[in-house]
HTML snippet that shows the backbone in 3Dmol.js (N, CA, C, O; Angstrom):
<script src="https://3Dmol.org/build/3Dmol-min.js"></script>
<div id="view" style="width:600px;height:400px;position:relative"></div>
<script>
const pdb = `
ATOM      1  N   UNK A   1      26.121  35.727  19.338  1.00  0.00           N
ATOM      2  CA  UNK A   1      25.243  35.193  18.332  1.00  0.00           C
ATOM      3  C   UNK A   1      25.147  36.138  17.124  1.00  0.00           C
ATOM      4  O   UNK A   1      25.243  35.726  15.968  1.00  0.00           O
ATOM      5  N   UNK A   2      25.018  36.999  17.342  1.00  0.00           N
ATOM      6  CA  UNK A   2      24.898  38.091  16.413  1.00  0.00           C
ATOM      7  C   UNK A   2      25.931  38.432  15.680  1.00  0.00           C
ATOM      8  O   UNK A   2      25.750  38.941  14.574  1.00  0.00           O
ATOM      9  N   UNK A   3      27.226  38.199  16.196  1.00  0.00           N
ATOM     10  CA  UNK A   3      28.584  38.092  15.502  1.00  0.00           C
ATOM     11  C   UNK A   3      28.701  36.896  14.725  1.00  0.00           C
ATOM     12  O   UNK A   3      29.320  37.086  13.678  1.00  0.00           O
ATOM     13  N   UNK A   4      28.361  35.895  14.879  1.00  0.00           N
ATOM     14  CA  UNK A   4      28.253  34.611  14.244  1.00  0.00           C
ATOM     15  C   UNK A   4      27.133  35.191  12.840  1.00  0.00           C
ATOM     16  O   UNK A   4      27.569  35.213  11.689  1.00  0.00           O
ATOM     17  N   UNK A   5      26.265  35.452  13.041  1.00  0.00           N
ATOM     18  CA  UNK A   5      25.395  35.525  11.677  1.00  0.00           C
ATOM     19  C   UNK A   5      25.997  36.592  10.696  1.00  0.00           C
ATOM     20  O   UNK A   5      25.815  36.581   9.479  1.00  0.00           O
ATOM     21  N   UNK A   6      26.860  37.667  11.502  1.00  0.00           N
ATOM     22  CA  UNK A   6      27.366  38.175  10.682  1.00  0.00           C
ATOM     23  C   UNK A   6      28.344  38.026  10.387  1.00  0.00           C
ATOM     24  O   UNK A   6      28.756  39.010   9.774  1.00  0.00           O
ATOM     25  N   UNK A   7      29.262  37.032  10.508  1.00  0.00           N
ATOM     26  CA  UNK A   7      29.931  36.373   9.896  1.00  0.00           C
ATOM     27  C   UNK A   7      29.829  35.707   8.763  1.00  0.00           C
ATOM     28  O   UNK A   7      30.383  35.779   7.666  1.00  0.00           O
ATOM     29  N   UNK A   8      28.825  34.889   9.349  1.00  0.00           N
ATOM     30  CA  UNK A   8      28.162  34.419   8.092  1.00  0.00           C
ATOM     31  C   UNK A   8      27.449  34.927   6.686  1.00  0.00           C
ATOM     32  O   UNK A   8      27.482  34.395   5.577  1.00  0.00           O
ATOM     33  N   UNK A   9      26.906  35.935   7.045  1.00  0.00           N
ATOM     34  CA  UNK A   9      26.358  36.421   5.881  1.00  0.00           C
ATOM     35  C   UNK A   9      27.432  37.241   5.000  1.00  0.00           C
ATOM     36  O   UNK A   9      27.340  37.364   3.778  1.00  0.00           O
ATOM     37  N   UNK A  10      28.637  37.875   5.925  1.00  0.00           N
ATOM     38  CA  UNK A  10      29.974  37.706   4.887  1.00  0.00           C
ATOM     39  C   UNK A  10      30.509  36.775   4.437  1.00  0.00           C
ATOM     40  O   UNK A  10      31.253  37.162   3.537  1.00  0.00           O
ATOM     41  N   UNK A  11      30.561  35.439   4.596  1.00  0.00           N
ATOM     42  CA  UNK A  11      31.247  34.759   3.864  1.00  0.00           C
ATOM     43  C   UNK A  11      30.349  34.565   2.909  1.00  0.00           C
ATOM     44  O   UNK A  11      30.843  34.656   1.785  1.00  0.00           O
ATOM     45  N   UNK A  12      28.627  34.211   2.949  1.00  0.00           N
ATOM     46  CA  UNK A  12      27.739  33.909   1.635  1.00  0.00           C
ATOM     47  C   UNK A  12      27.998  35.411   0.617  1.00  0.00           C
ATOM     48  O   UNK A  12      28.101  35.237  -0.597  1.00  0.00           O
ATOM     49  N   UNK A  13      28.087  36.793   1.161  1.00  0.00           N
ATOM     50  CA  UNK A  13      28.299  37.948   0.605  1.00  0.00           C
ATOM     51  C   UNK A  13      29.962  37.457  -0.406  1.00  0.00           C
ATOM     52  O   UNK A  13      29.982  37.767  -1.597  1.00  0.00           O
ATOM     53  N   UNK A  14      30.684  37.030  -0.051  1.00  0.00           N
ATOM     54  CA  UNK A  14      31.888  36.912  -0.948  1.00  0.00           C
ATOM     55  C   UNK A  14      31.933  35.734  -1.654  1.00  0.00           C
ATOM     56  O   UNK A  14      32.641  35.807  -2.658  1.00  0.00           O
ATOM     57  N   UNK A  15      31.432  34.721  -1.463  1.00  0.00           N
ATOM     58  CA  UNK A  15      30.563  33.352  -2.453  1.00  0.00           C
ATOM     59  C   UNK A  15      30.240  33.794  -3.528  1.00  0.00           C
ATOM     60  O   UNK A  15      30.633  33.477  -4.651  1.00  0.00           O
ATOM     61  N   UNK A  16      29.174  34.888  -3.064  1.00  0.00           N
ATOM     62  CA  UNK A  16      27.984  35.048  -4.392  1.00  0.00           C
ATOM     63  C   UNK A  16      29.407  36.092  -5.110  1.00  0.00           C
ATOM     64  O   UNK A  16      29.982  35.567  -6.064  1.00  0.00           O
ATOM     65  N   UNK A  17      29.911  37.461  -4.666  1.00  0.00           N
ATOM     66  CA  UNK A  17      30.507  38.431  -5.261  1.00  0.00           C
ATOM     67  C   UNK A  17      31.749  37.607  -6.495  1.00  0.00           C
ATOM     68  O   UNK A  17      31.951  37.942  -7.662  1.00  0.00           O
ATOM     69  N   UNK A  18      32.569  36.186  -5.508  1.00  0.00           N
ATOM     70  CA  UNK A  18      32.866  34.882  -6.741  1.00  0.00           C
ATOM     71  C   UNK A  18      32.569  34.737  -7.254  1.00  0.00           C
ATOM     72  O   UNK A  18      33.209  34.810  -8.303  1.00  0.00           O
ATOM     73  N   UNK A  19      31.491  34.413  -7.285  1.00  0.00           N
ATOM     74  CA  UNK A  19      30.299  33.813  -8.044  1.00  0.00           C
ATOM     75  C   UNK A  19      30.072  34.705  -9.534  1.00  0.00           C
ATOM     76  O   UNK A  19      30.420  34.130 -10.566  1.00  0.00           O
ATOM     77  N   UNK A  20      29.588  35.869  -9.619  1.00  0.00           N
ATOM     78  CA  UNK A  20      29.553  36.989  -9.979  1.00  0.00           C
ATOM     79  C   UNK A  20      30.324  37.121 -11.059  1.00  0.00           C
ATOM     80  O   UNK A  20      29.969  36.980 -12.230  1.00  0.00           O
ATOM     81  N   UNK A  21      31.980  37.549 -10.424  1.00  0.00           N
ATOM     82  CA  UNK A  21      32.719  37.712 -10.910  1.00  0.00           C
ATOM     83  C   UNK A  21      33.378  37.057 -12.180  1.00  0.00           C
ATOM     84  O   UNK A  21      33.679  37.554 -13.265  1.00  0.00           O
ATOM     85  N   UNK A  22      33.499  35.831 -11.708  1.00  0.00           N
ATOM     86  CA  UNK A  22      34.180  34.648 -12.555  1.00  0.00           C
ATOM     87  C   UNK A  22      33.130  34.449 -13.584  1.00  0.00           C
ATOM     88  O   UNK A  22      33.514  33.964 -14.649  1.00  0.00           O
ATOM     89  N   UNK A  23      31.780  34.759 -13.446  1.00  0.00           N
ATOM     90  CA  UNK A  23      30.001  34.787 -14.483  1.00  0.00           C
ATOM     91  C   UNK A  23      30.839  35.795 -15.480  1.00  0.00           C
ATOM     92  O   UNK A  23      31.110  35.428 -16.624  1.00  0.00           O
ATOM     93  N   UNK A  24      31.104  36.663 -15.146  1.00  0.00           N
ATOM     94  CA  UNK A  24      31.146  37.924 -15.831  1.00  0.00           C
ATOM     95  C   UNK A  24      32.240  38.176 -17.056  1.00  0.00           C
ATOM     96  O   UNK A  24      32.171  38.727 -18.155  1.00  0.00           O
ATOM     97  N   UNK A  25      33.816  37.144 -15.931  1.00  0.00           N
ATOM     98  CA  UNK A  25      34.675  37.136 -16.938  1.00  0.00           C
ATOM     99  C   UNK A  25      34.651  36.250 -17.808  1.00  0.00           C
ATOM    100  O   UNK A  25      34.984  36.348 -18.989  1.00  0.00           O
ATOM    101  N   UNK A  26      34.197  35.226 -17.165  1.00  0.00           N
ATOM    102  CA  UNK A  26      33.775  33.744 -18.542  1.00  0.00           C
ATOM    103  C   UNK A  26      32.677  34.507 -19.693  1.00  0.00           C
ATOM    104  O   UNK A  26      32.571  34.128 -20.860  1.00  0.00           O
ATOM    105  N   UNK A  27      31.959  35.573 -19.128  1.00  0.00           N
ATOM    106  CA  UNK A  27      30.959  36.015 -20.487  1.00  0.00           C
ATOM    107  C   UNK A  27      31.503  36.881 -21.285  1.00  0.00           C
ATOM    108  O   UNK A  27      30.912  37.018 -22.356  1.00  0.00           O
ATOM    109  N   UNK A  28      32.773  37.744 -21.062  1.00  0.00           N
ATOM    110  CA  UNK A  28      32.846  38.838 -20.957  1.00  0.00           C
ATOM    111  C   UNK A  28      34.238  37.811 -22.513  1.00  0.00           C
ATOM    112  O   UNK A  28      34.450  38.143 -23.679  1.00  0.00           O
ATOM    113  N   UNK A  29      34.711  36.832 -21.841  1.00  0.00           N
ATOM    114  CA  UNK A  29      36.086  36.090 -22.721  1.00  0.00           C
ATOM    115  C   UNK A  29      35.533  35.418 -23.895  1.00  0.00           C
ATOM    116  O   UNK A  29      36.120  35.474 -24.976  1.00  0.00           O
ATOM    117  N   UNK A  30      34.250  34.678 -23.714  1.00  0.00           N
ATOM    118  CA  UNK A  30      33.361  34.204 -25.002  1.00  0.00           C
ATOM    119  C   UNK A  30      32.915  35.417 -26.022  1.00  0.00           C
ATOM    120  O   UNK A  30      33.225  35.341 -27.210  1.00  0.00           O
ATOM    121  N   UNK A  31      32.276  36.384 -25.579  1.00  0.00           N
ATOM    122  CA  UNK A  31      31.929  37.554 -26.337  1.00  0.00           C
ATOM    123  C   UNK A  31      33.103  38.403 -27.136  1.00  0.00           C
ATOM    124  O   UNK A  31      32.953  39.054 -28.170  1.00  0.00           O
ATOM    125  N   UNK A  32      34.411  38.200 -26.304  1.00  0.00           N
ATOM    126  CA  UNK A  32      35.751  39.275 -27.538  1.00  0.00           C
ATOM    127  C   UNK A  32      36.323  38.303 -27.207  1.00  0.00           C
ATOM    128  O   UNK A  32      37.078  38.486 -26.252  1.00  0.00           O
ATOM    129  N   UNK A  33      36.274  36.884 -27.768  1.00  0.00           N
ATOM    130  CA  UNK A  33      37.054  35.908 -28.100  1.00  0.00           C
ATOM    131  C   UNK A  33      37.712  36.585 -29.342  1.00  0.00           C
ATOM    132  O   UNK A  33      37.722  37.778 -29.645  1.00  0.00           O
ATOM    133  N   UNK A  34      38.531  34.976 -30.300  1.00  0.00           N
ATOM    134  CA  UNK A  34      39.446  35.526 -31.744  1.00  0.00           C
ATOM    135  C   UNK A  34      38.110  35.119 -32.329  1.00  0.00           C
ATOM    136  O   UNK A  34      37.439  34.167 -31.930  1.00  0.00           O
ATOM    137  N   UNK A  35      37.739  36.091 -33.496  1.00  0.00           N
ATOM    138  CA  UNK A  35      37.245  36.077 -34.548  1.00  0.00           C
ATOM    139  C   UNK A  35      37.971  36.084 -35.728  1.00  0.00           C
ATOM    140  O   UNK A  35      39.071  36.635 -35.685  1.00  0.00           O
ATOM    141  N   UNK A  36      37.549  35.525 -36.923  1.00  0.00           N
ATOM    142  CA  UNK A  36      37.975  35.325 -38.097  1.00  0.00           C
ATOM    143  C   UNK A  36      37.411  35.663 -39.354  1.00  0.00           C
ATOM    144  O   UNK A  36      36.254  35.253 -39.257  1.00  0.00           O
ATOM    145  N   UNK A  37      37.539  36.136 -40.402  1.00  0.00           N
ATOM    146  CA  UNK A  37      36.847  36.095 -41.785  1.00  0.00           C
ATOM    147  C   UNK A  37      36.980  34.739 -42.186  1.00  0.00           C
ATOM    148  O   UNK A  37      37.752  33.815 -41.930  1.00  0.00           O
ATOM    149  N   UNK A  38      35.511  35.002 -43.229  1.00  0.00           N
ATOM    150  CA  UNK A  38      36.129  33.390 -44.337  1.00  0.00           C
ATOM    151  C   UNK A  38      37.745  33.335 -44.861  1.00  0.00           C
ATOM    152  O   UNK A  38      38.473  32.353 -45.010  1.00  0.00           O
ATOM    153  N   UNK A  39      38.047  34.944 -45.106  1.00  0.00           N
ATOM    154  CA  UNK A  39      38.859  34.820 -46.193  1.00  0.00           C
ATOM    155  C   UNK A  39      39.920  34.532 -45.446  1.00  0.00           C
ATOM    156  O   UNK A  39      40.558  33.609 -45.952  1.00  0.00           O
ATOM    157  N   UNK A  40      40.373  34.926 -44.468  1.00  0.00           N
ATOM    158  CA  UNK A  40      41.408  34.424 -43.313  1.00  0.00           C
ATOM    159  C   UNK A  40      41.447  32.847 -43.049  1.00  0.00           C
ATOM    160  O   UNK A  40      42.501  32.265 -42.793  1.00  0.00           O
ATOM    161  N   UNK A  41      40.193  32.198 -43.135  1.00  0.00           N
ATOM    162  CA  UNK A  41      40.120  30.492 -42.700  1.00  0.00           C
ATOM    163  C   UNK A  41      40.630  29.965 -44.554  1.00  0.00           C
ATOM    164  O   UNK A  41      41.371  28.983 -44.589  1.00  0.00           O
ATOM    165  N   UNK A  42      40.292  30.511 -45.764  1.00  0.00           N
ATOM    166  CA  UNK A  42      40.706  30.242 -46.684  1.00  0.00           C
ATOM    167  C   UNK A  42      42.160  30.119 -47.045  1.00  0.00           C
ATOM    168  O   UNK A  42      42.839  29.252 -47.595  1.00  0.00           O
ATOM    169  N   UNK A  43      42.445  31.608 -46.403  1.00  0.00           N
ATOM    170  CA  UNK A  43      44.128  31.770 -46.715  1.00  0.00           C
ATOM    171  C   UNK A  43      45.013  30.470 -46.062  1.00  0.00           C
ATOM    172  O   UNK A  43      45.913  29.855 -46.634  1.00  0.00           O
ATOM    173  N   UNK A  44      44.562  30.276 -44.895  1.00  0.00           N
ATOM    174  CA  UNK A  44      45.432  29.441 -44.024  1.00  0.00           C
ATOM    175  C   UNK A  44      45.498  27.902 -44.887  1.00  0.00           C
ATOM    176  O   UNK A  44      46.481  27.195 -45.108  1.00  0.00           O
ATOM    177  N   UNK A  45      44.115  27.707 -45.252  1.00  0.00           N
ATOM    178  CA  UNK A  45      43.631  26.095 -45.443  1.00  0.00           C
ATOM    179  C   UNK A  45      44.689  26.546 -47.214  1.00  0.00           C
ATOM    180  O   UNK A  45      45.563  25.730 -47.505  1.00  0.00           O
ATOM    181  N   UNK A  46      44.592  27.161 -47.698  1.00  0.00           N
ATOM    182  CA  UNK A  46      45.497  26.922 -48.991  1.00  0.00           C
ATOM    183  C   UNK A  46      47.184  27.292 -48.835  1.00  0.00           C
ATOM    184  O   UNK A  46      48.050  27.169 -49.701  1.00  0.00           O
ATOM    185  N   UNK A  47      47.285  27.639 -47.843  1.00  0.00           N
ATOM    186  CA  UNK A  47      48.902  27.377 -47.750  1.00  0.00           C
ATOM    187  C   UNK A  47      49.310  26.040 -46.632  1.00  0.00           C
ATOM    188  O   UNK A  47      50.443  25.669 -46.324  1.00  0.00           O
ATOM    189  N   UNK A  48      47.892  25.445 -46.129  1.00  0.00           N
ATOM    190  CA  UNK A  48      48.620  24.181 -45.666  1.00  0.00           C
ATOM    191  C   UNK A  48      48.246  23.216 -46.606  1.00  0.00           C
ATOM    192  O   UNK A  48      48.696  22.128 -46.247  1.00  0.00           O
ATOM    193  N   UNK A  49      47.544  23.127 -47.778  1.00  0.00           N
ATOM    194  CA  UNK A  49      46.933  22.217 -48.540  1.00  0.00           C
ATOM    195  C   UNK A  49      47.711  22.051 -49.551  1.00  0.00           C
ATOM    196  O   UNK A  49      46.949  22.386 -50.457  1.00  0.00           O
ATOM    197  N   UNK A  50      48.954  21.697 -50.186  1.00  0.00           N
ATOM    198  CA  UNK A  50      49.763  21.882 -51.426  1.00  0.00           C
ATOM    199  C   UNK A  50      50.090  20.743 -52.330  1.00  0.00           C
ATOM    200  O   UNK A  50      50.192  19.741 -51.622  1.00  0.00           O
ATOM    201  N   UNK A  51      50.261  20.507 -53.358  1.00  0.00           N
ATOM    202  CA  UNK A  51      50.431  19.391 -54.151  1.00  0.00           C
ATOM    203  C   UNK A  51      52.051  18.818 -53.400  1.00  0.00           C
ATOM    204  O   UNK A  51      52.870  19.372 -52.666  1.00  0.00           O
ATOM    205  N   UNK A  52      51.970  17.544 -53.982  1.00  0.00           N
ATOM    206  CA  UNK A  52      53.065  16.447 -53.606  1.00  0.00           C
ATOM    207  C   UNK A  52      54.180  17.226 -54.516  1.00  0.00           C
ATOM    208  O   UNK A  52      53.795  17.891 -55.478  1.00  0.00           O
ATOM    209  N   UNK A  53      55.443  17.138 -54.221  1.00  0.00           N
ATOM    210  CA  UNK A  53      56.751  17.652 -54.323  1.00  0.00           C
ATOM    211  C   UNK A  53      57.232  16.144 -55.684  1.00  0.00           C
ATOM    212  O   UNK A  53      57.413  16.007 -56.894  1.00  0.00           O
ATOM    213  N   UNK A  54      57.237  15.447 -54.587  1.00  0.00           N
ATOM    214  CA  UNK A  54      57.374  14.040 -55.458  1.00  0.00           C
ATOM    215  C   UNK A  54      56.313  12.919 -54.882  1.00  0.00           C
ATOM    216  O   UNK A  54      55.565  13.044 -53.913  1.00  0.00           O
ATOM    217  N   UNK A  55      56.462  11.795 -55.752  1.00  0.00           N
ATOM    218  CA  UNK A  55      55.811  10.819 -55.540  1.00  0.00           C
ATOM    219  C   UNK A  55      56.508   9.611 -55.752  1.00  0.00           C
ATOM    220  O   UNK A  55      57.506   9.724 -56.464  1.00  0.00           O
ATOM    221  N   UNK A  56      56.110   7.894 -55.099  1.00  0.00           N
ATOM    222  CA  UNK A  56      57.257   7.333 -55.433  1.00  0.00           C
ATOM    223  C   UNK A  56      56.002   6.016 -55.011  1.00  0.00           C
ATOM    224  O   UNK A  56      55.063   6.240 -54.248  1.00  0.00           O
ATOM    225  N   UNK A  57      56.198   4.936 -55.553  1.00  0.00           N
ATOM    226  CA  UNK A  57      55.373   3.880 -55.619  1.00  0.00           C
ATOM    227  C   UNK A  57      56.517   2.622 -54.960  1.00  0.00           C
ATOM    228  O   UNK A  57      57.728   2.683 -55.174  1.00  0.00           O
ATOM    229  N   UNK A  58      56.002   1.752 -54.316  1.00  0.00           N
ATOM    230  CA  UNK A  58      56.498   0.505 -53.778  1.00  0.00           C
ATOM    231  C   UNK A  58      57.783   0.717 -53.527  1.00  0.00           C
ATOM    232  O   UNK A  58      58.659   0.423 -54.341  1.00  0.00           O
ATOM    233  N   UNK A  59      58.070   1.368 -52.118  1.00  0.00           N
ATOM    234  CA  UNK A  59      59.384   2.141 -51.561  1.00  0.00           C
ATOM    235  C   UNK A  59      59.333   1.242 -50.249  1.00  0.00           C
ATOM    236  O   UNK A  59      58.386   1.074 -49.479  1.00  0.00           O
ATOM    237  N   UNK A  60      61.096   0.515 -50.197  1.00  0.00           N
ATOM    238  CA  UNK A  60      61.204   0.087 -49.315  1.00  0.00           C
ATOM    239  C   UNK A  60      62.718   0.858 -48.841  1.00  0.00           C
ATOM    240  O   UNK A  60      63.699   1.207 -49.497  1.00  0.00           O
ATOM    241  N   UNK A  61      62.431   0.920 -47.604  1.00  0.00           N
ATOM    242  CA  UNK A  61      63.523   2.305 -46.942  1.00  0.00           C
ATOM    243  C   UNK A  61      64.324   1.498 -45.802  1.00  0.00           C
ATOM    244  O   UNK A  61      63.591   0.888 -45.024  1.00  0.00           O
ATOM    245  N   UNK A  62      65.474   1.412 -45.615  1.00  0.00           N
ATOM    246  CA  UNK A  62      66.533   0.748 -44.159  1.00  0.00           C
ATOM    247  C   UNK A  62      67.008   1.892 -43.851  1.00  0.00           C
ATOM    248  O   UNK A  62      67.445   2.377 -44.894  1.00  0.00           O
ATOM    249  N   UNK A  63      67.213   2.810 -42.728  1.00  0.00           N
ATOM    250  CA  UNK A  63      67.378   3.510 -41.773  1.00  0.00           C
ATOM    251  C   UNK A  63      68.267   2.990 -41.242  1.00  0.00           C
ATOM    252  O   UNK A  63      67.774   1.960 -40.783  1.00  0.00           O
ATOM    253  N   UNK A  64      69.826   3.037 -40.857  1.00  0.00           N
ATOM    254  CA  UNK A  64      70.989   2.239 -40.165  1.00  0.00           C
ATOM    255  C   UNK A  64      71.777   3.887 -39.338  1.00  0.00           C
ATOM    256  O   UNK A  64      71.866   5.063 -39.692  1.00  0.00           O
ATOM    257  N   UNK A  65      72.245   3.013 -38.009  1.00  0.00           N
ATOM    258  CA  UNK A  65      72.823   3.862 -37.057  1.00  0.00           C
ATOM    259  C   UNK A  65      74.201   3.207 -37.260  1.00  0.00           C
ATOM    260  O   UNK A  65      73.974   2.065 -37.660  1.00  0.00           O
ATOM    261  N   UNK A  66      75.682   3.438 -37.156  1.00  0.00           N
ATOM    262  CA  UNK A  66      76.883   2.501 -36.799  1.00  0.00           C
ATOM    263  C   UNK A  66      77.044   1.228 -37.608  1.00  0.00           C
ATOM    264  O   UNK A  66      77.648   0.222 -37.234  1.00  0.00           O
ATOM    265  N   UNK A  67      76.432   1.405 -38.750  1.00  0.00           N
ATOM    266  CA  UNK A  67      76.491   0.097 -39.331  1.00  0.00           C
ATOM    267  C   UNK A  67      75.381  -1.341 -39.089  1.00  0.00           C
ATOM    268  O   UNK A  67      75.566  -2.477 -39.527  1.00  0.00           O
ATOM    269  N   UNK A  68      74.149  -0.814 -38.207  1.00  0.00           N
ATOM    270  CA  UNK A  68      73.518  -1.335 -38.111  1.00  0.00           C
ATOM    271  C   UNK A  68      71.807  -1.035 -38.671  1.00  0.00           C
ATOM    272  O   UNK A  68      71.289   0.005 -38.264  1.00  0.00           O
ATOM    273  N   UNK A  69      71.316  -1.582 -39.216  1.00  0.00           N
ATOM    274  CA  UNK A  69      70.028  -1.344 -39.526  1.00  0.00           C
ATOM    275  C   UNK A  69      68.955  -1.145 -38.259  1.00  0.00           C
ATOM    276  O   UNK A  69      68.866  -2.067 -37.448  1.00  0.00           O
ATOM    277  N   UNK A  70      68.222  -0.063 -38.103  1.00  0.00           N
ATOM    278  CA  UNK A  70      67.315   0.163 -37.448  1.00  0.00           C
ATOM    279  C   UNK A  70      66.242   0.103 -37.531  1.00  0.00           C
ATOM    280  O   UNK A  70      65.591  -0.536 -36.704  1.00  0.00           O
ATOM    281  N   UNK A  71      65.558   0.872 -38.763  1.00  0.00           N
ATOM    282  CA  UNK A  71      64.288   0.683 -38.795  1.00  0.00           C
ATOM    283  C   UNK A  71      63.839   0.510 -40.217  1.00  0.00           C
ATOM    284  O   UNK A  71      64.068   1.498 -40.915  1.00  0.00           O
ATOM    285  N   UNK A  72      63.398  -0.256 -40.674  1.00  0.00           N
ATOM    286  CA  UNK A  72      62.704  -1.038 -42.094  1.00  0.00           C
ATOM    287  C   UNK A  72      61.766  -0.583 -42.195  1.00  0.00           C
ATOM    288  O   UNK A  72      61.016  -0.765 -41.236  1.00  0.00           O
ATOM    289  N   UNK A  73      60.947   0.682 -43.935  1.00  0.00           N
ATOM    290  CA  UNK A  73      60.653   0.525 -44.300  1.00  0.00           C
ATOM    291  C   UNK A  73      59.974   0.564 -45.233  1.00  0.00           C
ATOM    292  O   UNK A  73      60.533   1.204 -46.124  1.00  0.00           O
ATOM    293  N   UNK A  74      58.319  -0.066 -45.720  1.00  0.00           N
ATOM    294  CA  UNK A  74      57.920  -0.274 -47.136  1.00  0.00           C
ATOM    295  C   UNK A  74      56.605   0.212 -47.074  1.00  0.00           C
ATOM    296  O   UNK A  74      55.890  -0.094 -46.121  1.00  0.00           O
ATOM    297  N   UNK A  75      56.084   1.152 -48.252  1.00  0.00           N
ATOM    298  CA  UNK A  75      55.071   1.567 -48.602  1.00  0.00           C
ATOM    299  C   UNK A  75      54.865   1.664 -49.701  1.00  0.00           C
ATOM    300  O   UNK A  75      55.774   2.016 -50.452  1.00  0.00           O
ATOM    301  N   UNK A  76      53.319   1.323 -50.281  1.00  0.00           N
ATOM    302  CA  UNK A  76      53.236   0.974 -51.425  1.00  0.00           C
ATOM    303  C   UNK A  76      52.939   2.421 -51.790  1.00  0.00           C
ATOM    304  O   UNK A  76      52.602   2.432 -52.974  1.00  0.00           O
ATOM    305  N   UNK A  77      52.918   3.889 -51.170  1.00  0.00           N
ATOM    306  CA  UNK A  77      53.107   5.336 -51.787  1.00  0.00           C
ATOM    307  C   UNK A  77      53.517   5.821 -50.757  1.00  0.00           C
ATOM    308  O   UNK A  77      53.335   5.438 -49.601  1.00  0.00           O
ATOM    309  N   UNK A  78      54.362   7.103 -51.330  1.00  0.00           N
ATOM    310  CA  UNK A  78      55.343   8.119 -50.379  1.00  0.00           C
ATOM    311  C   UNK A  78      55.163   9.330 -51.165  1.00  0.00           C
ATOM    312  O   UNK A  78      55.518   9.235 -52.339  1.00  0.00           O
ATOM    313  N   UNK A  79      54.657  10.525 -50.754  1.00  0.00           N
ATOM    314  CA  UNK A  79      54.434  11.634 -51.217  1.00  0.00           C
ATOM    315  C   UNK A  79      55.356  12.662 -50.276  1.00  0.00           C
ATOM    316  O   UNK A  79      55.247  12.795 -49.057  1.00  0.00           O
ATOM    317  N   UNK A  80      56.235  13.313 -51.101  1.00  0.00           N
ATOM    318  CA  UNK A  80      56.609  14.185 -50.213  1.00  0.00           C
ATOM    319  C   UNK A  80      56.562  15.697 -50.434  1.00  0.00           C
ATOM    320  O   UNK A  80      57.081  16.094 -51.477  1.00  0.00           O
ATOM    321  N   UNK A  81      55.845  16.893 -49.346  1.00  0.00           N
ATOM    322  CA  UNK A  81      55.487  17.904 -49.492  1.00  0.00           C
ATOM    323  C   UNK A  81      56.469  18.940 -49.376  1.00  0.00           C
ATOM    324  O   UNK A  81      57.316  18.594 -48.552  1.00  0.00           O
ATOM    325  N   UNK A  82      56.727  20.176 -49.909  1.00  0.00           N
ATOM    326  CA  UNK A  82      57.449  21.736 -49.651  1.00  0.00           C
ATOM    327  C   UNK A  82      56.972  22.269 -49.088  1.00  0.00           C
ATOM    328  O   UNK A  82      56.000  22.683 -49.720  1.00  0.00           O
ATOM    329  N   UNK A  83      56.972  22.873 -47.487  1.00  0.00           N
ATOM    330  CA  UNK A  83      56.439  23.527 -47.105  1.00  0.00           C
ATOM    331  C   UNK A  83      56.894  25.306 -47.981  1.00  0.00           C
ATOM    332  O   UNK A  83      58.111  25.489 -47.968  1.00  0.00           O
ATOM    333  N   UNK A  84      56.258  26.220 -48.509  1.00  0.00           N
ATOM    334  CA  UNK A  84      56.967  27.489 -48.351  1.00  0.00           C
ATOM    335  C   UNK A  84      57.363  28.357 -47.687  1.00  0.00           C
ATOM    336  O   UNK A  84      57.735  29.435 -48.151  1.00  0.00           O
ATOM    337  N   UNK A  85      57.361  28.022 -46.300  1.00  0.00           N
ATOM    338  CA  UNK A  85      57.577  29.062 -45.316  1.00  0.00           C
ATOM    339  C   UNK A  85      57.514  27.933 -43.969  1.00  0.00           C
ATOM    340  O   UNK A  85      56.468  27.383 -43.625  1.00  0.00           O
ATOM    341  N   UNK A  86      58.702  27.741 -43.371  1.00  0.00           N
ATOM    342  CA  UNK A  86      59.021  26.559 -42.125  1.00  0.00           C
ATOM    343  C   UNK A  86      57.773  26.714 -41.049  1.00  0.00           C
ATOM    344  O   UNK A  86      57.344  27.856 -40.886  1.00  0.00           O
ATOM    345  N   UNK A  87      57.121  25.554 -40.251  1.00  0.00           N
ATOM    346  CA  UNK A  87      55.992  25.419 -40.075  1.00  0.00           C
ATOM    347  C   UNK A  87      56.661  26.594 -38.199  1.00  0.00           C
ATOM    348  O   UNK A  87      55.782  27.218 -37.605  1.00  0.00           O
ATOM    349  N   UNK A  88      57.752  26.631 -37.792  1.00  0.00           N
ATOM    350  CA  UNK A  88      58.131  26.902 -36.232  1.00  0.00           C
ATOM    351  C   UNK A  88      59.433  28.058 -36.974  1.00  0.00           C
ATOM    352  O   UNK A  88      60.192  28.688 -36.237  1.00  0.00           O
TER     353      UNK A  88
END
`;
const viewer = $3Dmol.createViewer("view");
viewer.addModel(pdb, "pdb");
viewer.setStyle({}, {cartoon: {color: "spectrum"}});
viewer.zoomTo();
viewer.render();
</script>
């Protein structure tokens, strides 16, 4: 009997020490998470934000594989952007 409870109170002893642990690193990963400046969230948002390259009004486009047409098509605007520096 007495081996049984102490059994038991090791397995609740390594529950809670889980318990504990995983508390500690989840607090420990929120607190020295990534931090940022404004000026860092600025920099980023103005090199993905850039004026249109070209522009083109009532564009209808056929896409053909082998001599066959695939995919059709039409928009009444098509803006297309430069990235300066490849996104990968």
């Amino acid at each position: 009997m007495l081996q049984y409870i102490l059994n038991n109170k090791i397995k609740q002893l390594k529950v809670l020490n889980t318990f504990v642990l995983g508390t500690f690193m989840f607090i420990t990963l929120i607190f020295t998470g990534c931090t940022n400046t404004m000026e860092d969230i600025q920099h980023l948002d103005h090199e993905t934000v850039e004026q249109a390259t070209s522009t083109s009004r009532n564009i209808s486009m056929q896409y053909s594989d082998s001599g066959k047409v695939k995919i059709k098509l039409s928009a009444p605007v098509i803006e297309r952007f430069v990235v300066k520096t490849p996104p990968y």
